[in-house]
N, C-alpha and C positions, 0 to 999 in steps of 0.2 A: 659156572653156569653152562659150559659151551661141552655137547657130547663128547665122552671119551671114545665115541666112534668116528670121529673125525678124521679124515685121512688128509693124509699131504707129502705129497713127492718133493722131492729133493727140491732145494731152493725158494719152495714156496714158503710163506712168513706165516709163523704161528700164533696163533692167538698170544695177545701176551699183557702185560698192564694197561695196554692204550687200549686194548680190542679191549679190555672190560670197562673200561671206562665209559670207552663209547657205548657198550652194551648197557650200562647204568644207565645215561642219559639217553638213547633209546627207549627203553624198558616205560620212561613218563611219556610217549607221544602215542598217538591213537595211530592205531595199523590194523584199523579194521580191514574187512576185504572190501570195501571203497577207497582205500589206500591204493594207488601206484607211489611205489619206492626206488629208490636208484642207490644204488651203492660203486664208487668209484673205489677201486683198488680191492677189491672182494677177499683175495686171497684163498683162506682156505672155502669161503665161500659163511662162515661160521655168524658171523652177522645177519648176513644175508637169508640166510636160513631160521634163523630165531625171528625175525620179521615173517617170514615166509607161514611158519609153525604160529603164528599170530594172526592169519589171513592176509595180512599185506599182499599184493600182488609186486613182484619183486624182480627186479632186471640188474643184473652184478657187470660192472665191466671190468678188466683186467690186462694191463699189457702184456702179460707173463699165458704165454702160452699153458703154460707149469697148471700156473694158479686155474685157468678156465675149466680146464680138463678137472683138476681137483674139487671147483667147487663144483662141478655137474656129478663126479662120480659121489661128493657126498650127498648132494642133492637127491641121487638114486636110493642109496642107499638110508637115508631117511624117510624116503617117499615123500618128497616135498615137491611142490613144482617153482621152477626157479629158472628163468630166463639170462645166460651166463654168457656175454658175446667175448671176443679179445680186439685188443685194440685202444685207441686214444679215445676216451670217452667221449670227447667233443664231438667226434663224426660218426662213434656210433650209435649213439641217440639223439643224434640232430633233427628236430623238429619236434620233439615230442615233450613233454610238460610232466612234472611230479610233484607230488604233495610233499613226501619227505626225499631229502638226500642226505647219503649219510659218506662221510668220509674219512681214513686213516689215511693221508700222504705221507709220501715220504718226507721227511722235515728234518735229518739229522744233516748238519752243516758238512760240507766238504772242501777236500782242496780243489777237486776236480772243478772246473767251471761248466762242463754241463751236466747233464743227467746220461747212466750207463744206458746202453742199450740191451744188453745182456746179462746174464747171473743175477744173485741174489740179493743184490746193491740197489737195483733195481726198485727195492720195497723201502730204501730207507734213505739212500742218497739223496740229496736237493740243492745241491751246486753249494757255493761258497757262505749264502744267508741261509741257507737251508727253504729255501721261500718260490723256490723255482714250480714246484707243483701247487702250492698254497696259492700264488699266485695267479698260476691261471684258475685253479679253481674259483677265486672271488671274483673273476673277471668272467666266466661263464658259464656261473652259477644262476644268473638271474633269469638269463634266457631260458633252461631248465625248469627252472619252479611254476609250479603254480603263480599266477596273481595274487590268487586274491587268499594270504596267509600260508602258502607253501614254506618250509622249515628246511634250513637247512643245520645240520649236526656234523661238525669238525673237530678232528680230536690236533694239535701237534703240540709240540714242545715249546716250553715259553722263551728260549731259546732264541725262538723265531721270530720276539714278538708279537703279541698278541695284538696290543694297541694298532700295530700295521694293519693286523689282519680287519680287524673294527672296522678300520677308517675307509681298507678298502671297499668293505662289505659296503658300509656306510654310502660311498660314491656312486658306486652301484645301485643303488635302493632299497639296502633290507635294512632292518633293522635288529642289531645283534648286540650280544654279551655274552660274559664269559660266565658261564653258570657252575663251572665244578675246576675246582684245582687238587691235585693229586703231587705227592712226589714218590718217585721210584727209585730204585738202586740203578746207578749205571750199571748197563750193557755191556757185551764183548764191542761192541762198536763206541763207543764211545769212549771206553776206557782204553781200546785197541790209540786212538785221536790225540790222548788227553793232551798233549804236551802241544799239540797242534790248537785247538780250541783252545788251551789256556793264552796261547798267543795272540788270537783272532780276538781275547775277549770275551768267551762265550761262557765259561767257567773261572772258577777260583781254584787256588794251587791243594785247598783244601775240600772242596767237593765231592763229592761221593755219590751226589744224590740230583738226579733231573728234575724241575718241573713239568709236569703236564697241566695243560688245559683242554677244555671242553667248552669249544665255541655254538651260540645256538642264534644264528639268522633265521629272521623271517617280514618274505616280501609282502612290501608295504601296501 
């Protein structure tokens, strides 16, 4: 579903089985153009922009320098208008309220204990539970949304726990589930790991194959 005019510079993360997934359970929420949308970790911008192409009114943020520049030049080049800032999303939409958020973090489990600040790890690392960016997200999600029925849409690996993710939402005040599961072929990244994750726990010595889910909050 996502143009084959998409562009993306070096490092930036490509649409790939999670961005359709996400894009699936997108595709059921209303983006009319009374929608304000937020997308945290935009990348090539390609989410973002199929909201956009739907009237959404749509703000992407991005820590990746890479990625901002990328989703604005596809943005151009589709003729879409698309609001694309860089930075930690927490500060750069501080104060302001959305109907949908939509999210892909990064969620693949690491040795590293915190999050890269540079290169292309960037899109996929999340410290040792892989839960470092999920995390804050459930934690500052709520101040973002809307009151009264604002949706939130997260894609990561069941990996991560799903049930965490629930319960954290849960504390917070939305109320969620997990409405789509998927499996994929590992990755260069995770089969790059396997020997490490089969250690941690995170996989079997005969795995092949990730879960995904498709978490969908909404404040109470």
């Amino acid at each position: 579903m996502f143009s084959s005019r998409l562009l993306a510079l070096p490092g930036v993360y490509r649409p790939q089985g999670d961005t359709q997934l996400l894009a699936d359970a997108l595709a059921k929420e209303d983006l009319s153009p009374a929608i304000e949308m937020l997308e945290i970790g935009t990348g090539t911008g390609a989410l973002a922009l199929n909201a956009a192409a739907r009237g959404a009114r749509v703000t992407a943020v991005d820590v990746s320098r890479r990625a901002v520049i990328t989703a604005r030049l596809n943005a151009l080049r589709q003729h879409l208008p698309l609001q694309a800032l860089h930075g930690d999303f927490t500060q750069r939409v501080s104060g302001r309220r959305f109907d949908v958020i939509i999210a892909n973090p990064p969620y693949v489990p690491s040795p590293a204990e915190r999050l890269p600040t540079s290169g292309a790890a960037r899109a996929w690392d999340a410290g040792p539970d892989g839960r470092l960016v999920i995390d804050r997200i459930c934690a500052s999600v709520p101040e973002l949304l809307r009151a009264d029925g604002g949706v939130l849409l997260m894609v990561h690996s069941a990996m991560c726990g799903p049930e965490r993710t629930l319960k954290r939402l849960a504390q917070a005040g939305l109320a969620g589930q997990v409405t789509c599961r998927a499996q994929v072929p590992f990755g260069p990244v995770l089969r790059s790991r396997r020997a490490w994750l089969q250690r941690q726990g995170f996989t079997g010595a005969s795995d092949e194959q990730e879960e995904l889910v498709i978490i969908r909050a909404q404040a109470l």
